[in-house]
C-alpha positions as CSV (number, residue, x, y, z in Angstrom):
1,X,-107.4,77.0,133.8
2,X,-103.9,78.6,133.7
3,X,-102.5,80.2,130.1
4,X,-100.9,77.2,127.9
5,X,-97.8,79.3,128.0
6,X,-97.4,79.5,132.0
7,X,-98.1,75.8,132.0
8,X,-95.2,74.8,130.4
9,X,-93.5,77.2,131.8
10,X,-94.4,75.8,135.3
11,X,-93.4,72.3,133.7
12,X,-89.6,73.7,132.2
13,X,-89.0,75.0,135.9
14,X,-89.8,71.7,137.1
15,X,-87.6,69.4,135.0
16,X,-84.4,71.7,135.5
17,X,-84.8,71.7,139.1
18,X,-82.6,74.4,141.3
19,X,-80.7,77.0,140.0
20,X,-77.2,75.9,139.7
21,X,-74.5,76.5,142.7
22,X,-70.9,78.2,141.4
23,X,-68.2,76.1,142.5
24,X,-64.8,75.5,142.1
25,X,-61.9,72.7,140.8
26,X,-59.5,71.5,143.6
27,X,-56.5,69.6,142.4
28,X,-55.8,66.5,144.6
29,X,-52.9,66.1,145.8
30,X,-50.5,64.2,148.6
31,X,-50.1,65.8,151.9
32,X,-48.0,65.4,154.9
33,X,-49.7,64.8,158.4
34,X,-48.6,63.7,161.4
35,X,-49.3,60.7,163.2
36,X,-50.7,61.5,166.8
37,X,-50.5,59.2,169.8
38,X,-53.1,59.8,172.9
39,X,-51.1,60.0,175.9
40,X,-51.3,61.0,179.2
41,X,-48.8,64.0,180.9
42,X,-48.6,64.4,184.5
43,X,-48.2,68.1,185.7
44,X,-44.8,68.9,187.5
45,X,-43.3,71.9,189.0
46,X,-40.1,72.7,187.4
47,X,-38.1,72.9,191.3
48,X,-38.7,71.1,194.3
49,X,-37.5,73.3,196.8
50,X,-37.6,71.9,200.8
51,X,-37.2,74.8,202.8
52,X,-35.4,73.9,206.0
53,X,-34.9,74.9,209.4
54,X,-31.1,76.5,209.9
55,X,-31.3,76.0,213.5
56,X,-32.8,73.3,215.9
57,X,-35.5,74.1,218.2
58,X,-39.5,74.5,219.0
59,X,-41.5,75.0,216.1
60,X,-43.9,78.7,216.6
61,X,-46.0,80.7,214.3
62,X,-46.2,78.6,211.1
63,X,-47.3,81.1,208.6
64,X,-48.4,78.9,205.8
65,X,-50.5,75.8,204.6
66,X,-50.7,73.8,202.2
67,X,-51.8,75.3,199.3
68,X,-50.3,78.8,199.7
69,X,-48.4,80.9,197.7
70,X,-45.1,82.5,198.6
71,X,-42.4,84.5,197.6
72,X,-39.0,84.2,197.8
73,X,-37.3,85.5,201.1
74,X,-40.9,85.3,203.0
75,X,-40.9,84.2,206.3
76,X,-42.8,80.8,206.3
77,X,-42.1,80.0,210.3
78,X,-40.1,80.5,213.4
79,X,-38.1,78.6,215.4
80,X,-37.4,79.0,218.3
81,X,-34.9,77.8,221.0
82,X,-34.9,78.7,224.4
83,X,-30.8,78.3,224.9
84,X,-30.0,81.5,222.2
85,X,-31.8,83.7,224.8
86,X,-29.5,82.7,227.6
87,X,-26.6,82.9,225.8
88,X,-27.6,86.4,224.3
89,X,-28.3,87.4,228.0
90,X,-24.7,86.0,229.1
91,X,-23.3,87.5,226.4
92,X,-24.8,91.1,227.7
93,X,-23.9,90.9,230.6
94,X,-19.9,89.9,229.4
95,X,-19.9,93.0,227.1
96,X,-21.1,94.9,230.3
97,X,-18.3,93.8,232.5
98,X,-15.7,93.8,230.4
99,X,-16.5,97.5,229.4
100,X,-16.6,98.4,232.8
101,X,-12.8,97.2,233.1
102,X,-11.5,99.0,230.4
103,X,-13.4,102.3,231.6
104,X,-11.0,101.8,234.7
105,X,-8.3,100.9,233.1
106,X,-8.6,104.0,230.9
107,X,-9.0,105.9,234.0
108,X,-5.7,104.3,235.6
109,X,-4.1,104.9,232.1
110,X,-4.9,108.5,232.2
111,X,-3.8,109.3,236.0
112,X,-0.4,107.1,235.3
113,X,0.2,109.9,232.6
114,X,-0.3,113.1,234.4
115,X,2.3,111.5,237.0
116,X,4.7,110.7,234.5
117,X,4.3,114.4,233.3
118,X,5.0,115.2,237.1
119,X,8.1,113.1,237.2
120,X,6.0,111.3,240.3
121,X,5.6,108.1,238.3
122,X,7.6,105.6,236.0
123,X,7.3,104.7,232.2
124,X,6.6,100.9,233.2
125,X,3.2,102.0,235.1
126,X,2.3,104.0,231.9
127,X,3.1,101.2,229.9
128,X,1.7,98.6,232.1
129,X,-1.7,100.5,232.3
130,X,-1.8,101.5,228.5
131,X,-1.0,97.3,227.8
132,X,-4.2,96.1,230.2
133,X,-6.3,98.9,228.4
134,X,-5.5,97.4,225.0
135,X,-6.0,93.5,226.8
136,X,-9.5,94.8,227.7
137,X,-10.5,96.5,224.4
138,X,-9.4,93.0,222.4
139,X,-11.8,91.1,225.2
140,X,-14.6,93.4,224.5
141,X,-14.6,93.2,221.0
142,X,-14.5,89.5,221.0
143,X,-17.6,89.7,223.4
144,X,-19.1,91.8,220.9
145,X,-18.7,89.3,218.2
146,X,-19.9,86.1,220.4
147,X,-23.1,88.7,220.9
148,X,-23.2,89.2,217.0
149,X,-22.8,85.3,216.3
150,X,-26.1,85.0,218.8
151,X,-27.9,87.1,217.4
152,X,-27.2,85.8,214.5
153,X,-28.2,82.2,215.7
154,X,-31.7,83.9,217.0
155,X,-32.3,85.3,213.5
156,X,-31.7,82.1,211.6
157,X,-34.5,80.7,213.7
158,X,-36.7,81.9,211.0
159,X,-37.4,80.0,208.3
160,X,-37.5,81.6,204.6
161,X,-39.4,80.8,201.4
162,X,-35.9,79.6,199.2
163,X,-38.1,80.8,196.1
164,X,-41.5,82.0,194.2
165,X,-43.9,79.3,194.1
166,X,-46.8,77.3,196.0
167,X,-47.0,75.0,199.2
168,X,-47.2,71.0,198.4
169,X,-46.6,70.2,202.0
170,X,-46.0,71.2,205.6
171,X,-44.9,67.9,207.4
172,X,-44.8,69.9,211.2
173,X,-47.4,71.5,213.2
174,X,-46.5,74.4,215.8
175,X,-44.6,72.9,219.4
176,X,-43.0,70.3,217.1
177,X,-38.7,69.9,218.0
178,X,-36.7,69.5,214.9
179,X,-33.1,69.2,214.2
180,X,-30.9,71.8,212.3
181,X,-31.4,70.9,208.6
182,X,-35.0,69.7,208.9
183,X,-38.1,70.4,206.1
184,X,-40.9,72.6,207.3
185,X,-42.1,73.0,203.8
186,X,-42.3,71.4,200.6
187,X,-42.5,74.3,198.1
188,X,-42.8,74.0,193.7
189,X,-41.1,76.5,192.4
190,X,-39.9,77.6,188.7
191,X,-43.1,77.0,186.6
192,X,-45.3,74.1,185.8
193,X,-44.8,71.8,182.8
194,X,-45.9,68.0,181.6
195,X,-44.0,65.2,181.9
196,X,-44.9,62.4,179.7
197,X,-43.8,58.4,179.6
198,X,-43.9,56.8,175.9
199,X,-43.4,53.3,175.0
200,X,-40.0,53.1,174.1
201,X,-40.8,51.9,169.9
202,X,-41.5,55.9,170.2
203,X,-38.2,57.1,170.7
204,X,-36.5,57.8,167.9
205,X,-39.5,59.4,166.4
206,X,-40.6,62.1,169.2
207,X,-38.7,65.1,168.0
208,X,-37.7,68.1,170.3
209,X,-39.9,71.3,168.9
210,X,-43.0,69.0,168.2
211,X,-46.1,70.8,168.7
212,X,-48.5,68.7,170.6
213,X,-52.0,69.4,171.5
214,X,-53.3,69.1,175.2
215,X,-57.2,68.5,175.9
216,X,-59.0,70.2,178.2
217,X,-58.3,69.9,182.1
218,X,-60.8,67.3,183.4
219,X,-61.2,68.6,186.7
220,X,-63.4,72.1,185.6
221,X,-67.0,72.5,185.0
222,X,-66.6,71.7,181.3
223,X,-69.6,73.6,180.9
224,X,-69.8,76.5,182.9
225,X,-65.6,77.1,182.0
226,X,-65.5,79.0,178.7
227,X,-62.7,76.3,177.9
228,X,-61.3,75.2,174.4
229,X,-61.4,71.6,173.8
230,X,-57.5,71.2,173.0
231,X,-54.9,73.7,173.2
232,X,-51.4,73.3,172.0
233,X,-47.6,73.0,173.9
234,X,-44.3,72.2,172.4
235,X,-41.7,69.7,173.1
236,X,-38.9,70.8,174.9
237,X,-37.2,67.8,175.9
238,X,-36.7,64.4,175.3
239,X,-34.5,62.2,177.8
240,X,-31.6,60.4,176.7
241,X,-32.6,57.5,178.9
242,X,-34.9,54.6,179.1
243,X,-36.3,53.2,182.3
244,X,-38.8,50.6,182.6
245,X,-39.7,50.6,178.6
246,X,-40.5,53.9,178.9
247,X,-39.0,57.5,177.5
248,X,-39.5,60.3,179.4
249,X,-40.6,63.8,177.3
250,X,-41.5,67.5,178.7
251,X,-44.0,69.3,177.6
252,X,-44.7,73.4,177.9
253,X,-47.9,74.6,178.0
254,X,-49.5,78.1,178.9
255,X,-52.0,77.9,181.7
256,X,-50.7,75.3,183.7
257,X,-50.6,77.5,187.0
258,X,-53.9,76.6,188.7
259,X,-53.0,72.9,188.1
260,X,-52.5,70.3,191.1
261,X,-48.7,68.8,191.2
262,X,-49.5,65.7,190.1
263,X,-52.6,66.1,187.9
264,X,-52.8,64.0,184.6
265,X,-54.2,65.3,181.2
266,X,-54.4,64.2,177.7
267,X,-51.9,64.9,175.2
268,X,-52.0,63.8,171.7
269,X,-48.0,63.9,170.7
270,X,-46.9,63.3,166.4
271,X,-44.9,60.3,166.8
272,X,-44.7,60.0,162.7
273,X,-45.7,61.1,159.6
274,X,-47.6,59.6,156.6
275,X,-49.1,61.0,153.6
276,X,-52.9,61.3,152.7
277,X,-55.1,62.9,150.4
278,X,-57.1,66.1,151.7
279,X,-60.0,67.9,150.1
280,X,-62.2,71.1,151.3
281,X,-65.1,69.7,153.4
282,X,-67.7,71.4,151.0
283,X,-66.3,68.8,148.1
284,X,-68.5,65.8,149.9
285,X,-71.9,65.1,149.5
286,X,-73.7,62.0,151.5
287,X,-77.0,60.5,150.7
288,X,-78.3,57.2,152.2
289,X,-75.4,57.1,154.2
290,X,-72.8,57.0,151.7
291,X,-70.3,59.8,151.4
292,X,-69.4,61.0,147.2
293,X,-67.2,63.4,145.4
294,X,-67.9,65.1,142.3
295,X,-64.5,65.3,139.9
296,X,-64.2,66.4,136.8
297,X,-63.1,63.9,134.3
298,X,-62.9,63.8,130.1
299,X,-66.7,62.9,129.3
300,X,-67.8,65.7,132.2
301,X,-68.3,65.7,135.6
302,X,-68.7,62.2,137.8
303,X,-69.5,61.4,141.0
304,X,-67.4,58.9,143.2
305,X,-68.1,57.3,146.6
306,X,-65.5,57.7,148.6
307,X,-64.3,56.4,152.2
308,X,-63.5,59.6,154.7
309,X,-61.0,59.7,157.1
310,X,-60.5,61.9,160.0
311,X,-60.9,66.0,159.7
312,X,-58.4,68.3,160.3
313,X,-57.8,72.4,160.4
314,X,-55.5,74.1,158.4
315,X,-55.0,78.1,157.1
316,X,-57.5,77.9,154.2
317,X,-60.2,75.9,155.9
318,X,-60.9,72.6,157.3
319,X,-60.7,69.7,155.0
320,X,-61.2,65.6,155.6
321,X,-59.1,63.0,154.8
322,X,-60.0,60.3,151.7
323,X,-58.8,57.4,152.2
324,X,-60.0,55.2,148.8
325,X,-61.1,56.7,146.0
326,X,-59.3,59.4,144.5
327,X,-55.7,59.9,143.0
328,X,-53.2,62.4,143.0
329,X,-53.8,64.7,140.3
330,X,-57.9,64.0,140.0
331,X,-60.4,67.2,139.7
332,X,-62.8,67.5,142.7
333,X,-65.8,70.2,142.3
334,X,-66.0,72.3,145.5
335,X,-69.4,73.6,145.8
């Protein structure tokens, strides 16, 4: 038998059940939340960049594919026509004849002097000779330039990346003839953003500087990619047009570089606000299925059932919506 005393000892613990928990007093009151909308943004590449042969001719050594990245100024392929090598040849050989007539007409020039200087020959051959020298010096330099404007031609056969950025599309294989003017590659350039299409009831309420939260890429190994479910972008621009019912909006958001042009994700974008009543998660106790709050009222402490709404984060912690319930102004017991 245990001691009378320890018995009702035993029995005291029993009836007053678990030590008590500190807690706290939150004062409800109305908050400001935005209204989200699910969406969907499609990924585009801020430029669209074709770069284009400058010259016609056979298509050789096409560097890229689709897919690649390039930079601006790199050679992505060569083109080549057969013509630009007979004219550079024609214009060789017209450089080398012409020189060879001024190199005898400097020669004539020269002896027409040193008989003048003799008193053997007349001004008008000296003048005559020094006139055909200058003829011949004008022709050659003009040859010079036609060999300059072919070379020129020959180096315009190859065809540069117009800026940073990756391959969409190469529409021509090597041997294919093009025309001056024509795309060898499709390139996105200048950054990736989203592009979304609201219903047009959202216009006046999407707001430029929005921050807007962007779910995770659906086309990763969710569970191998050390991924966070939503991440955030901001608004940037809102069109002043409507097409179709629809607005268009753009959306920036870090880490869009390994994305496909053309991809689709979910955005969730504030398209109003409304006001609710938040308290500390910790303030909400459920049994049986029913959620209740504990507030402080003038005979004591009483506990409520309440209807919850959705969760959300903010500085101090994460708290839940109530939607019936509790009033502006009531005492809730945070344990």
């Amino acid at each position: 038998m245990w001691p009378r005393s320890l018995t009702f000892s035993l029995i005291f613990l029993a009836l007053a059940g678990p030590p008590a928990i500190a807690a706290d007093e939150h004062v409800v009151s109305a908050t400001t939340i935005p209204e989200l909308k699910a969406v969907f943004g499609r990924v585009e590449s801020r430029d669209m960049i074709a770069a284009r042969a400058r010259i016609g001719g056979t298509v050789r050594d096409i560097q890229v594919e689709a897919g690649s990245s390039v930079e601006a100024g790199a050679v992505i392929a060569v083109v080549v026509d057969d013509k630009i090598a007979l004219e550079r040849e024609a214009a060789e050989a017209e450089i080398a004849a012409l020189q060879s007539q001024r190199d005898n007409a400097q020669v004539e020039l020269d002896r027409a002097q040193q008989l003048l200087a003799r008193g053997t020959a007349t001004q008008a051959r000296v003048d005559q000779a020094t006139t055909q020298v200058g003829v011949l010096t004008s022709q050659l330099a003009a040859a010079e330039a036609r060999r300059a404007v072919v070379a020129q031609q020959s180096a315009e056969g190859e065809v540069l990346a117009p800026a940073d950025g990756r391959v969409l599309t190469v529409p021509v294989t090597e041997g294919s003839v093009i025309l001056p003017g024509e795309t060898i590659a499709t390139i996105a350039g200048g950054g990736y953003f989203l592009r979304l299409a609201l219903p047009e009831r959202h216009a006046a309420e999407i707001v430029e500087g929005d921050t807007v939260l962007v779910g995770r890429r659906a086309l990763v190994d969710t569970e191998a990619a050390d991924l966070p479910s939503v991440s955030e972008g901001k608004l940037v621009k809102v069109y002043p047009e409507i097409d179709s019912g629809r607005v268009l909006a753009d959306v920036e958001v870090e880490g869009l570089g390994d994305y496909f042009v053309g991809e689709r994700t979910r955005v969730w974008i504030p398209v109003g606000r409304r006001s609710a009543i938040l308290v500390p998660v910790e303030a909400v106790t459920t049994r049986h299925g029913v959620d209740y709050v504990r507030i402080v009222g003038e005979d004591g402490e009483v506990e409520i059932a309440v209807i919850l709404g959705e969760t959300v984060e903010e500085d101090d912690g994460r708290r839940v919506e109530i939607l019936t319930g509790l009033s502006e102004g009531d005492k809730v017991v945070v344990q």
